[in-house]
PyMOL CGO cylinders between C-alpha atoms (Angstrom):
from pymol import cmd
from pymol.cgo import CYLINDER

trace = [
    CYLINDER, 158.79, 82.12, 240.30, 158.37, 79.04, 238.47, 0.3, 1, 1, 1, 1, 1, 1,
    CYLINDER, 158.37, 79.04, 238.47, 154.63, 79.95, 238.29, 0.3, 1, 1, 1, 1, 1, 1,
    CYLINDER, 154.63, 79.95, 238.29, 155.46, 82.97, 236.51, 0.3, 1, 1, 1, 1, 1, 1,
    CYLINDER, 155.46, 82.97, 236.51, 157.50, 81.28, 234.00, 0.3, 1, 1, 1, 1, 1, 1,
    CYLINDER, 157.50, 81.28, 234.00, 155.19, 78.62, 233.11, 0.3, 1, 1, 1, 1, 1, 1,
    CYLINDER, 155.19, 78.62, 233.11, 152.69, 81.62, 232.68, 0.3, 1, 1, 1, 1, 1, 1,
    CYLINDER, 152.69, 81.62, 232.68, 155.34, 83.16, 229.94, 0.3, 1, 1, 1, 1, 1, 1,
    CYLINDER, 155.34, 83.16, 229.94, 156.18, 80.17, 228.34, 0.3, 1, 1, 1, 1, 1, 1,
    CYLINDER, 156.18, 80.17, 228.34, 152.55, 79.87, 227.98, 0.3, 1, 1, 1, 1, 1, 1,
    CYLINDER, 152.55, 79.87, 227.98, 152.14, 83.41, 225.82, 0.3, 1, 1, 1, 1, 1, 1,
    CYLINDER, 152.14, 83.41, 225.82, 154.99, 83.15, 223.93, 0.3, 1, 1, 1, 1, 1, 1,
    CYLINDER, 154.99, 83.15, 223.93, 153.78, 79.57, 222.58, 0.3, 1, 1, 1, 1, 1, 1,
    CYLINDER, 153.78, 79.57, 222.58, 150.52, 81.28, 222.04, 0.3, 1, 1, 1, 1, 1, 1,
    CYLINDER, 150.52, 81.28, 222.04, 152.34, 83.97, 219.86, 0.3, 1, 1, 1, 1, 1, 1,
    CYLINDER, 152.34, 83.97, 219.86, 154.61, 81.23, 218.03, 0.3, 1, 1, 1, 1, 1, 1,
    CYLINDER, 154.61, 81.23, 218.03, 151.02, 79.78, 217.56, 0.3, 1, 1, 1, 1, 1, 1,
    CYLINDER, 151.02, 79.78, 217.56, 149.38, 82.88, 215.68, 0.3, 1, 1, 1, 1, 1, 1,
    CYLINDER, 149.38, 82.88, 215.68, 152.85, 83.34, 213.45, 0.3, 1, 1, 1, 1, 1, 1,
    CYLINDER, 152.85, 83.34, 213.45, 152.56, 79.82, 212.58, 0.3, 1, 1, 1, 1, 1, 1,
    CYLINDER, 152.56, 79.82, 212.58, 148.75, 80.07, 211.53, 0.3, 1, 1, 1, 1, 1, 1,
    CYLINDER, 148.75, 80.07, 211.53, 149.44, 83.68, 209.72, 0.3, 1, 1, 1, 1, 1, 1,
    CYLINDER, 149.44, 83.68, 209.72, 152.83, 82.25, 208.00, 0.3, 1, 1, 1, 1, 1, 1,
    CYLINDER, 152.83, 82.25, 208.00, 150.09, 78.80, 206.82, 0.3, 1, 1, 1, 1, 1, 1,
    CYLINDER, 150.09, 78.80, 206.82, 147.01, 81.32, 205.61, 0.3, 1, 1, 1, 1, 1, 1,
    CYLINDER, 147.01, 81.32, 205.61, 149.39, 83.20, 203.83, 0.3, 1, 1, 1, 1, 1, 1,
    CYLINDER, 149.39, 83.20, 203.83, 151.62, 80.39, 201.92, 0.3, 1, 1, 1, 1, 1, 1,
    CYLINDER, 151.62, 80.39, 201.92, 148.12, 78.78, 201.19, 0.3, 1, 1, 1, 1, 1, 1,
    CYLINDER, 148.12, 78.78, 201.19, 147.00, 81.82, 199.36, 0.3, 1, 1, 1, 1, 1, 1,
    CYLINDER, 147.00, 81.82, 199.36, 144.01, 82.78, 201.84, 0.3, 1, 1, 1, 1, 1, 1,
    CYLINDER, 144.01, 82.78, 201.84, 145.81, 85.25, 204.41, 0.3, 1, 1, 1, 1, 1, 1,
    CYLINDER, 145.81, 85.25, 204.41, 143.90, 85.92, 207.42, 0.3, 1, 1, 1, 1, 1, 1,
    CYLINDER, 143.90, 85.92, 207.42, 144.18, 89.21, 208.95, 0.3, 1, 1, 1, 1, 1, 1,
    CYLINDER, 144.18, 89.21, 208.95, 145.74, 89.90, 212.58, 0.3, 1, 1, 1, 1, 1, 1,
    CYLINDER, 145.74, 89.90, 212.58, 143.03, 89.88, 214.46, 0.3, 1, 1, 1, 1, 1, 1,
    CYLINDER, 143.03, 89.88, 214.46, 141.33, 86.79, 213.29, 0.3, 1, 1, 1, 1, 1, 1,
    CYLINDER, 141.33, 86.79, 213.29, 144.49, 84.78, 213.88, 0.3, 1, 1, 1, 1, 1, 1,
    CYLINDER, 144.49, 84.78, 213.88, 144.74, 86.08, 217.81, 0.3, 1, 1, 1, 1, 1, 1,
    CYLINDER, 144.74, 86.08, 217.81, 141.28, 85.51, 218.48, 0.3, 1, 1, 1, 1, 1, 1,
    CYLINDER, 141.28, 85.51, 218.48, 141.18, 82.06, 217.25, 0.3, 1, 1, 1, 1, 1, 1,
    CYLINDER, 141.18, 82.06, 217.25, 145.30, 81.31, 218.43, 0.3, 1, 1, 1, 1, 1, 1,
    CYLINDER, 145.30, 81.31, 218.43, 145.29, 82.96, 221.75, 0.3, 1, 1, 1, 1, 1, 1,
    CYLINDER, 145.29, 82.96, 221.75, 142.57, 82.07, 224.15, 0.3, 1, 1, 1, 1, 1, 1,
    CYLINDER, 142.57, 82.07, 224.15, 143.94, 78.65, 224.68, 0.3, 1, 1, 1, 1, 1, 1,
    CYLINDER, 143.94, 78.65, 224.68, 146.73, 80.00, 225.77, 0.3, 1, 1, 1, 1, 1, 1,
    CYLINDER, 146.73, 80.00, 225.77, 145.78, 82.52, 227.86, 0.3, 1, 1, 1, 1, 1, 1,
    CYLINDER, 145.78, 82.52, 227.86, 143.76, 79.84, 229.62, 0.3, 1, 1, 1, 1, 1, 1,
    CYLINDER, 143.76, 79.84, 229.62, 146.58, 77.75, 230.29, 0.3, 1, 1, 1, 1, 1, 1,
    CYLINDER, 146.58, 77.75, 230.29, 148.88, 80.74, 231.36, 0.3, 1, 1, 1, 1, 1, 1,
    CYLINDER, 148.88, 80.74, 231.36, 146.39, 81.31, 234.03, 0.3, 1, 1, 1, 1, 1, 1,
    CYLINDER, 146.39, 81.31, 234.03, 145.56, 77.94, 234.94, 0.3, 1, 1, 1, 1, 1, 1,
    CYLINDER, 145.56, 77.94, 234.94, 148.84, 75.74, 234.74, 0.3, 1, 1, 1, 1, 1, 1,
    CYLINDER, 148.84, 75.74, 234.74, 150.22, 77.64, 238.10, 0.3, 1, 1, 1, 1, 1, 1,
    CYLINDER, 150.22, 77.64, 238.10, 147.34, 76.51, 239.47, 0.3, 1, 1, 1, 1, 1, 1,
    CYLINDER, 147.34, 76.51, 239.47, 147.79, 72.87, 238.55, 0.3, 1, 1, 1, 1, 1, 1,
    CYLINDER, 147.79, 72.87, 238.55, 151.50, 72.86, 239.45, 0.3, 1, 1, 1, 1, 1, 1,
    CYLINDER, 151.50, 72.86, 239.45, 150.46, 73.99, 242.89, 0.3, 1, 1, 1, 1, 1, 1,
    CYLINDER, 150.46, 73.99, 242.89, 148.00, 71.24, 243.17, 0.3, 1, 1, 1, 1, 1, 1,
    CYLINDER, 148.00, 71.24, 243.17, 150.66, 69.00, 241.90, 0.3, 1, 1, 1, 1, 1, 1,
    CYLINDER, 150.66, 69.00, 241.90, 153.18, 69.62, 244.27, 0.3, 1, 1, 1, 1, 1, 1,
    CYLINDER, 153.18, 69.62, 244.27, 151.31, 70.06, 247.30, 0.3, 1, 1, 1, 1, 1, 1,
    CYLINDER, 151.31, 70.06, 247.30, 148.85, 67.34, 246.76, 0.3, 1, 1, 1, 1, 1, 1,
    CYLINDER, 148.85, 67.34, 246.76, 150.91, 64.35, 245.71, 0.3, 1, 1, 1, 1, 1, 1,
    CYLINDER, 150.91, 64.35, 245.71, 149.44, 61.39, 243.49, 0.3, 1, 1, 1, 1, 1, 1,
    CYLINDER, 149.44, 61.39, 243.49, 151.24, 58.64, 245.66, 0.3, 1, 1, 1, 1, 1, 1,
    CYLINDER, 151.24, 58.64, 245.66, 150.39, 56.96, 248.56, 0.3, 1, 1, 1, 1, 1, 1,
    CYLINDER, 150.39, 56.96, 248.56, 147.05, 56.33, 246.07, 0.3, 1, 1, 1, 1, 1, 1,
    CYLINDER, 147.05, 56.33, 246.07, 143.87, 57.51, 247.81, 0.3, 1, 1, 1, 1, 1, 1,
    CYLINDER, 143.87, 57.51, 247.81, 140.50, 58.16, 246.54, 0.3, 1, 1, 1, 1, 1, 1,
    CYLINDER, 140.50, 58.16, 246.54, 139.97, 61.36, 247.49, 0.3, 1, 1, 1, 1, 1, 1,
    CYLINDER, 139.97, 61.36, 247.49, 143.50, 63.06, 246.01, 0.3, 1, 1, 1, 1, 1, 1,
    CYLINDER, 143.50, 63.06, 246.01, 142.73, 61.15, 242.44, 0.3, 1, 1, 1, 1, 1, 1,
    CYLINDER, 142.73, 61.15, 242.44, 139.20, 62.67, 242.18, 0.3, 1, 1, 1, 1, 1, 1,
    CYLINDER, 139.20, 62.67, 242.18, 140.77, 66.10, 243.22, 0.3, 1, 1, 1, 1, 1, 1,
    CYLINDER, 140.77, 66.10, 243.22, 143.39, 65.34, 240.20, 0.3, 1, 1, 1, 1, 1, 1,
    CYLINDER, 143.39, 65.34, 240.20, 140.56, 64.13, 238.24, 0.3, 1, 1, 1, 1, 1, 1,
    CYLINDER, 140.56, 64.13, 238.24, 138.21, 66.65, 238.55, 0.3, 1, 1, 1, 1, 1, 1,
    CYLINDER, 138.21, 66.65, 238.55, 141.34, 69.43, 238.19, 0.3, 1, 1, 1, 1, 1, 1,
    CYLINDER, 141.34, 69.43, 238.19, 141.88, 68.01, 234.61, 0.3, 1, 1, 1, 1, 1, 1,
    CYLINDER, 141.88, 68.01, 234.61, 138.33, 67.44, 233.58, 0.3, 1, 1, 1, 1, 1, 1,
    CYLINDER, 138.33, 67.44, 233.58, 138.14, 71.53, 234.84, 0.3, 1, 1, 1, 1, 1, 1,
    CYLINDER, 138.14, 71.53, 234.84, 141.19, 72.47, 232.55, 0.3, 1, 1, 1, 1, 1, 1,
    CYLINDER, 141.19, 72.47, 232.55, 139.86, 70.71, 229.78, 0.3, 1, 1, 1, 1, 1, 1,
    CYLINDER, 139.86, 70.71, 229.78, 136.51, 71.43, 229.25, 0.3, 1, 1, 1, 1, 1, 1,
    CYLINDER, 136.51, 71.43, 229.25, 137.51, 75.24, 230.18, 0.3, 1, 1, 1, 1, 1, 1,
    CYLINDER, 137.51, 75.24, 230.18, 139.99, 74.67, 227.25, 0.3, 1, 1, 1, 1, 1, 1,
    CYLINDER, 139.99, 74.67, 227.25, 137.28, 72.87, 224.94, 0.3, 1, 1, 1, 1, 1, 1,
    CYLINDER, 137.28, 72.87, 224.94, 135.33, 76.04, 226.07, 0.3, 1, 1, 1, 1, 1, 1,
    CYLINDER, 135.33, 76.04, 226.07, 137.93, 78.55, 224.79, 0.3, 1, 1, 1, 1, 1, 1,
    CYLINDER, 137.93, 78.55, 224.79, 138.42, 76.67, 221.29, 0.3, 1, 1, 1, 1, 1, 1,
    CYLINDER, 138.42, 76.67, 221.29, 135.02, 77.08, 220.86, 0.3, 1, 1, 1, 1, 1, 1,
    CYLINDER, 135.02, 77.08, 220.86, 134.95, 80.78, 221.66, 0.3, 1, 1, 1, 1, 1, 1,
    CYLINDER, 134.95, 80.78, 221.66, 137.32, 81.72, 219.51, 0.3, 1, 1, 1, 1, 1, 1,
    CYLINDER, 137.32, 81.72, 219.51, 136.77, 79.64, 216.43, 0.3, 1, 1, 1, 1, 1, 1,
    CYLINDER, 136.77, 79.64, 216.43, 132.74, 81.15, 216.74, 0.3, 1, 1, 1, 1, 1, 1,
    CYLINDER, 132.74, 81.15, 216.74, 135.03, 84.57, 217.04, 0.3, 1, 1, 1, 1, 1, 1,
    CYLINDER, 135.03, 84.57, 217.04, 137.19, 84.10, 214.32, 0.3, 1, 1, 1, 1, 1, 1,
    CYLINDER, 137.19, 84.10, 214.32, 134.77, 82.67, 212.07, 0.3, 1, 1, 1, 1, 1, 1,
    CYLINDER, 134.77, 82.67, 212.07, 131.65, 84.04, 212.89, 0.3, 1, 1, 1, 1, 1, 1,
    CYLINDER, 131.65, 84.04, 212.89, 129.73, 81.85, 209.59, 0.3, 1, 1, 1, 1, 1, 1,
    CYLINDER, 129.73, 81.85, 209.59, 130.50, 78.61, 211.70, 0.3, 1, 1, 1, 1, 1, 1,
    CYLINDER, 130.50, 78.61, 211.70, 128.11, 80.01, 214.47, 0.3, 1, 1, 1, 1, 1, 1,
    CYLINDER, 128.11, 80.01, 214.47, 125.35, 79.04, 211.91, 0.3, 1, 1, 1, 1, 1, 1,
    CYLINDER, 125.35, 79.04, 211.91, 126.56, 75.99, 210.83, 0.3, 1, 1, 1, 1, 1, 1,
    CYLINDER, 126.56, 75.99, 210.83, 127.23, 74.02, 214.26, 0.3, 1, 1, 1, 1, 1, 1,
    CYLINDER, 127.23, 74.02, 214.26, 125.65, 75.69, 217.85, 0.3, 1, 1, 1, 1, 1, 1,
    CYLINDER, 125.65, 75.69, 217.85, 127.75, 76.01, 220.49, 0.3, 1, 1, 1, 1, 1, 1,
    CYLINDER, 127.75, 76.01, 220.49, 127.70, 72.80, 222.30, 0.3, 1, 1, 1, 1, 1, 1,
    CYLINDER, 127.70, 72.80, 222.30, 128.81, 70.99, 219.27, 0.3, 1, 1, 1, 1, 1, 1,
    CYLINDER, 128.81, 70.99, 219.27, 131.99, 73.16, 218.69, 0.3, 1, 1, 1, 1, 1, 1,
    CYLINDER, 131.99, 73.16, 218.69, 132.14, 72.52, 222.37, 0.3, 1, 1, 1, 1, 1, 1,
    CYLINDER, 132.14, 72.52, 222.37, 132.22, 68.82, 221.42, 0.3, 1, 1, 1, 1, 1, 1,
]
cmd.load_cgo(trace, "trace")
């Protein structure tokens, strides 16, 4: 259950996301359309609405304390998975919502 909520908490900051990045292209004078705000807003947090049950699960059935070496690289390598899937994503999208920047800087170095 508390997976689930996480997971809704999750899109509904990814929504409060897009109206805050519609509300700031529009005050600014440059308003983005709808579908270049989700596609740049919303893949992050899809990603974590999928992947933060995951993490909670690790987190309470593999416990950080006693210290061993073997739990920290699993908790290690679990966060350097979530973020370079989330570096991932923000590159996606901002090659999606702005497909110019594709030109400018490749992949990788969005990635970066």
């Amino acid at each position: 259950m508390a997976s689930l909520a996480v997971a809704l908490i999750c899109l509904t900051l990814g929504v409060i996301s897009s109206l805050e990045a519609r509300h700031i292209s529009v005050t600014h004078g440059h308003p983005l359309d709808w579908s270049t705000v989700l596609v740049s807003t919303i893949p992050r947090w899809v990603l974590l609405a999928f992947a933060l049950p995951f993490v909670l699960h690790l987190a309470m059935r593999i416990s950080l304390t006693p210290i061993r070496a073997g739990v920290v690289l699993l908790h290690v390598f679990a966060f350097m998975l979530l973020s370079f899937s989330h570096a991932a994503a923000d590159a996606w999208a901002l090659g999606t919502a702005a497909p110019e920047i594709r030109f400018i800087f490749p992949w990788f170095a969005r990635l970066m």
